[in-house]
C-alpha positions as CSV (number, residue, x, y, z in Angstrom):
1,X,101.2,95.9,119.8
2,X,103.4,99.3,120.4
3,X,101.4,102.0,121.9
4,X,103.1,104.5,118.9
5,X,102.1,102.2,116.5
6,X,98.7,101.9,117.2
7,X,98.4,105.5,117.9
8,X,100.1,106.4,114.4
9,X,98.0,103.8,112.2
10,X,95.1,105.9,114.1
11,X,95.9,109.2,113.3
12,X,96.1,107.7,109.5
13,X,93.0,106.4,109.5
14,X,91.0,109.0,111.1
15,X,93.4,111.4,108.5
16,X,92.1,109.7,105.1
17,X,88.4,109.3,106.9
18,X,88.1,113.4,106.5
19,X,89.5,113.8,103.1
20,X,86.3,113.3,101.6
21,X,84.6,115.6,103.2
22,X,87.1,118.1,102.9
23,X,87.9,117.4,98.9
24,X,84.3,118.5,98.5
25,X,84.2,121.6,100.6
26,X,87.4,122.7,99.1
27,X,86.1,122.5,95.6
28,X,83.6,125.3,96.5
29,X,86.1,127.7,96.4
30,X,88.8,125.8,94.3
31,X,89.2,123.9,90.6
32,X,90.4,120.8,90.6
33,X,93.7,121.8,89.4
34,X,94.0,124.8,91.9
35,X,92.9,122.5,94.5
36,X,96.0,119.9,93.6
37,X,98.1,122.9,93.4
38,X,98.1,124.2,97.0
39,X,97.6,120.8,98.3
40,X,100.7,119.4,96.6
41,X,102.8,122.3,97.7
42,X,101.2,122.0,101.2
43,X,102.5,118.2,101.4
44,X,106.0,118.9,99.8
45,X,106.4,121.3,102.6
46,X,105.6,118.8,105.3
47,X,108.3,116.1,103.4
48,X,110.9,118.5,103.5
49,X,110.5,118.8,107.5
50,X,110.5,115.5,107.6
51,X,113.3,115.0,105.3
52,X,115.4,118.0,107.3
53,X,114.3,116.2,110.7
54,X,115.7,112.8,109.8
55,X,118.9,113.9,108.6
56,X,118.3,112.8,105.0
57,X,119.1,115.2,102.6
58,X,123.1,114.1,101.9
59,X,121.3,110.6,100.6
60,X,119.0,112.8,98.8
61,X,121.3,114.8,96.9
62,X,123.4,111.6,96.2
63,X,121.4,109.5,94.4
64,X,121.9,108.6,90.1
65,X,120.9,111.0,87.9
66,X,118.6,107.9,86.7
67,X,116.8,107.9,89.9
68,X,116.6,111.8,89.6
69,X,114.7,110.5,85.8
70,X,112.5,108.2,87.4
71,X,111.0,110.3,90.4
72,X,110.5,113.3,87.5
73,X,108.3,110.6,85.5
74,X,106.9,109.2,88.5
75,X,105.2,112.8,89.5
76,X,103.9,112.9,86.8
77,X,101.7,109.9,87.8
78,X,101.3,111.2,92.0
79,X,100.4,113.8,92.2
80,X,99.8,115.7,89.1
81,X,97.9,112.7,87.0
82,X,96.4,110.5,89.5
83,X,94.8,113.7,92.1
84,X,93.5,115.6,88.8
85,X,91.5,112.7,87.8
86,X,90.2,112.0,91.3
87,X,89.4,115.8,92.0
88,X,87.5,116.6,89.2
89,X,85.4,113.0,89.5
90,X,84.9,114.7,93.5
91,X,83.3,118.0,91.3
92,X,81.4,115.6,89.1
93,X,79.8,112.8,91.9
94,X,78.5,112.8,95.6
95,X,81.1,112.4,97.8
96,X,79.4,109.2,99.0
97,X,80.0,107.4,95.1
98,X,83.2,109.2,94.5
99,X,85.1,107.9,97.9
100,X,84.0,103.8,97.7
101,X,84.7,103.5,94.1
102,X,88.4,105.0,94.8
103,X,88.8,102.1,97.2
104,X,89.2,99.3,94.2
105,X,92.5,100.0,93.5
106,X,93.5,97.0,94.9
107,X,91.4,94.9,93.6
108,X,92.6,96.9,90.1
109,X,96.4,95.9,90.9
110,X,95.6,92.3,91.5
111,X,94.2,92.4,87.6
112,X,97.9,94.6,86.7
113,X,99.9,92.2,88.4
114,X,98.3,89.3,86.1
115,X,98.7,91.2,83.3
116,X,102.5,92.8,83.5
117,X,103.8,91.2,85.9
118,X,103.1,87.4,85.1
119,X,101.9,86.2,88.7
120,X,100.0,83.1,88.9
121,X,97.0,84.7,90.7
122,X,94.6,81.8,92.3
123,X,91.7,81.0,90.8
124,X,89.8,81.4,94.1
125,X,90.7,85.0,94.0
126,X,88.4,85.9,90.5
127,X,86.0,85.6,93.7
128,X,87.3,88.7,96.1
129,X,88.0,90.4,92.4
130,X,83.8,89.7,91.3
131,X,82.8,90.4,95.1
132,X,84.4,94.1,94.9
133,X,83.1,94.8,91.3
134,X,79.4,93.8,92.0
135,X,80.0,97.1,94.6
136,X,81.0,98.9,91.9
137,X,77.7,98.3,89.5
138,X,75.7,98.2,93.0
139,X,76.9,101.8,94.2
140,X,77.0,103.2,90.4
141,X,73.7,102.0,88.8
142,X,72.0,101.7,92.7
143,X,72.7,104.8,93.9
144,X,71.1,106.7,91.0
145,X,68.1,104.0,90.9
146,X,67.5,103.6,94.8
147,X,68.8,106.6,96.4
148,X,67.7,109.0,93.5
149,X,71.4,110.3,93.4
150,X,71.9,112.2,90.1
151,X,75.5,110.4,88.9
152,X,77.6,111.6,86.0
153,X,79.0,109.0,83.9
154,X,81.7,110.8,83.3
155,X,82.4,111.3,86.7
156,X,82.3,107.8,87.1
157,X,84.9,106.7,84.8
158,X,87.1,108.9,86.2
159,X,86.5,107.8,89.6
160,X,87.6,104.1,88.5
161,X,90.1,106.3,86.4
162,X,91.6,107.3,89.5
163,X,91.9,103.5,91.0
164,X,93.6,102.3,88.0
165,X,96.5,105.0,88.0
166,X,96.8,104.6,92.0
167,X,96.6,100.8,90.8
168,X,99.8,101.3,88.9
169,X,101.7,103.9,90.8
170,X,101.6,100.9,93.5
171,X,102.6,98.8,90.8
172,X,105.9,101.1,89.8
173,X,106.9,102.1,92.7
174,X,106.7,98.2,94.4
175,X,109.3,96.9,92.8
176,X,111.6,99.6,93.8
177,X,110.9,99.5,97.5
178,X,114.3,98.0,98.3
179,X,116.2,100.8,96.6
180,X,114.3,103.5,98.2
181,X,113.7,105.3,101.2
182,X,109.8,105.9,101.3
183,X,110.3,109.5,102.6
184,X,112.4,110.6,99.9
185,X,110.4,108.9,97.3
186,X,107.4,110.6,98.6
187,X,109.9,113.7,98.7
188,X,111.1,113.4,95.1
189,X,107.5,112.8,94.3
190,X,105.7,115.6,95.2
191,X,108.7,118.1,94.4
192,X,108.7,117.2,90.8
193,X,105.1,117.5,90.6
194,X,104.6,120.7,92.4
195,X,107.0,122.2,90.0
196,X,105.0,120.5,87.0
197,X,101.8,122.2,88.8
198,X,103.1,125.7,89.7
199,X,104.8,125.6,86.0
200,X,101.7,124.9,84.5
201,X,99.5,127.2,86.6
202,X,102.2,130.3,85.5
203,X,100.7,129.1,81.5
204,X,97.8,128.8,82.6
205,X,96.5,131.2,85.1
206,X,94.4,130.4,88.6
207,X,91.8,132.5,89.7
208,X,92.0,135.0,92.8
209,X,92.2,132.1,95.7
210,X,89.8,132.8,99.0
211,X,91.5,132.8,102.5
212,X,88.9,129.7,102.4
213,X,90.0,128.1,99.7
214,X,93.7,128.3,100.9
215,X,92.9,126.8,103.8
216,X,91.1,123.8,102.9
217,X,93.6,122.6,99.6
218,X,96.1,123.5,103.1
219,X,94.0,120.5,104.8
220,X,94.1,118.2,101.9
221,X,97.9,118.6,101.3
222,X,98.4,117.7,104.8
223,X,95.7,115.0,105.6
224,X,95.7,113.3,102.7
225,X,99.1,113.8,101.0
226,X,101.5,114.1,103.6
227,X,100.6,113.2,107.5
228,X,98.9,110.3,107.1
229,X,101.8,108.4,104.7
230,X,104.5,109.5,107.0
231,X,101.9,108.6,110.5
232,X,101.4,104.8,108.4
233,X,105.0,104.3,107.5
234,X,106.2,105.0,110.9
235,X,103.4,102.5,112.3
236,X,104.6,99.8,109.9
237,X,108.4,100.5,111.3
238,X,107.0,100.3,114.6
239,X,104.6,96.9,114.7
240,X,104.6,93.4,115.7
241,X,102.0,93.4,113.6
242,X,101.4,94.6,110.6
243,X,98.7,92.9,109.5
244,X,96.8,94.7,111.8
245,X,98.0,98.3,110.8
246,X,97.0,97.2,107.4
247,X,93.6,96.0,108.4
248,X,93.1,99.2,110.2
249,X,93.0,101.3,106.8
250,X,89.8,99.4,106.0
251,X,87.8,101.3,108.9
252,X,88.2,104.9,106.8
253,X,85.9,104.5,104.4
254,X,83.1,103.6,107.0
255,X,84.5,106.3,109.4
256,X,84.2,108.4,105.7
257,X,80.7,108.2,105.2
258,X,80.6,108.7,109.1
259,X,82.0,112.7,108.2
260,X,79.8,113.2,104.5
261,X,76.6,113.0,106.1
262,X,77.5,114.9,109.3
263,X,79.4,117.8,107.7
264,X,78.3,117.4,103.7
265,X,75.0,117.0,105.0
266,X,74.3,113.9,102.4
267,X,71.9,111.6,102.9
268,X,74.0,108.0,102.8
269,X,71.5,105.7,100.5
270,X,72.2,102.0,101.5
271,X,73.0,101.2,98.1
272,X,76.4,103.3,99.2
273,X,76.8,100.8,102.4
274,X,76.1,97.5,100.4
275,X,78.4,98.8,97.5
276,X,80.9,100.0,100.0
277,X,80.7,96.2,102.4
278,X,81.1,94.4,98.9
279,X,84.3,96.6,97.9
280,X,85.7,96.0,101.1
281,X,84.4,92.3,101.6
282,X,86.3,91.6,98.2
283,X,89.7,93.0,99.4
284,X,89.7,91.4,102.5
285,X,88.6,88.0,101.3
286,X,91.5,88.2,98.8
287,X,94.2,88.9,101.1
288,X,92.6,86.7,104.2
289,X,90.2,84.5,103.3
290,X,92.2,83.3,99.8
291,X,94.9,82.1,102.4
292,X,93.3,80.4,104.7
293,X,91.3,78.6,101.8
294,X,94.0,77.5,100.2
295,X,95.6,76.2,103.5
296,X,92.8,74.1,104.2
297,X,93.1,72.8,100.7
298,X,96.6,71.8,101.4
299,X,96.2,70.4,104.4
300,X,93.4,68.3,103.0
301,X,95.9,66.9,100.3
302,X,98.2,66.0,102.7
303,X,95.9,63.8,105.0
């Protein structure tokens, strides 16, 4: 395993185990949409150093007007649509609820893939799928049963709102991974949407922002928008392994929970851990334990 790997798969992780935290601390002195705002214009900042740094802006500035089309739809969905829903679900739950739920996306685009992509999924897999959604109901009905946690439902459905649409950005933007350069798409991305967000904030109107409340949609731009992608990509480029970088994302939301009850001061209720150890459990037996199953299974028809 590269040393620069490692270290850059760390520096992601550790990145997206704060952003909890921090979404919630910024929405004391931000809206949702003020908070996407400044963060989205923080990250588009840090893509266009990197895209200055790496020499790419001739590609950039050559691509199809079609592809031009596409990455002004595709803002649409990340940012402006998919952090608007998962901000305002941050100003309607505990941070604790909020964070796990936003985990089953995968589990989410294994049901999209079924649906428009017609992939024969294994049976064994309804398995991982019923494993992560018994976390759901656990973390949603527990949390408010057990740990006394007041939950909106509204703020629910737009937590699993927010999975869905990161579900099928994922979805899009995977078959176009061999035509694209992940910087500039997350470049194109985010300079569309900023546009779509300062655009709409000039209709609109925001209200007087805090030095405070600069600062911390600052922190989200950067540590949950922009650093951490570029820190994963350049891991993945890195690797011998990277089913190991990929395994490493799964230690964030534990490190998460870590950060909302030292700084958020919330009390973690254990219906949060079993919910969040089911989510998890259901992902990684889907992309582990599904394989090795059906290995044995082959092996076992061939002797």
């Amino acid at each position: 395993m590269n040393g620069r790997a490692l270290a850059s798969a760390s520096l992601a992780v550790l990145s997206w185990s704060t952003v909890a935290t921090a979404f919630k601390l910024a929405l004391e002195h931000l809206t949702h949409f003020e908070l996407l705002l400044i963060a989205s214009c923080t990250a588009l900042l840090i893509f266009t150093l990197v895209i200055t740094v790496q020499r790419k802006w001739a590609p950039l500035l050559q691509l199809a007007k079609r592809r031009w089309t596409y990455y002004a739809l595709l803002g649409l969905l990340n940012p402006v649509a998919y952090y608007l829903i998962l901000f305002k679900s941050y100003s309607l739950l505990p941070a604790q609820v909020a964070q796990p739920i936003n985990y089953v996306w995968p589990i989410l685009l294994t049901v999209l893939l079924v649906l428009f992509s017609h992939r024969a999924i294994p049976r064994v897999k309804y398995i991982g799928l019923f494993i992560s959604l018994c976390g759901v109901v656990f973390i949603s009905l527990g949390s408010s049963e057990i740990g006394h946690l007041h939950l909106s439902a509204f703020g629910l459905f737009l937590a699993v709102f927010s999975a869905f649409l990161w579900a099928t950005y994922w979805l899009i933007t995977d078959k176009e991974k061999e035509k694209a350069d992940a910087t500039m798409s997350l470049f194109l991305c985010f300079f569309f949407g900023s546009v779509y967000l300062v655009a709409a904030a000039a209709v609109i109107g925001i209200h007087p922002i805090t030095l405070q409340g600069l600062l911390s949609g600052m922190y989200v731009g950067g540590f949950e928008m922009g650093i951490p992608f570029i820190a994963f990509g350049y891991a993945l480029g890195k690797t011998t392994n990277p089913a190991l970088i990929n395994q490493m994302c799964y230690l964030a939301p534990f490190l998460s929970l870590f950060f909302i009850a030292m700084v958020l001061g919330e009390p973690i209720v254990v219906t949060t851990y079993v919910g969040l150890a089911l989510i998890v459990g259901g992902i990684l037996f889907n992309q582990y334990g599904v394989n090795l199953k059906l290995k044995k299974s082959f092996y076992h028809g061939h002797h």
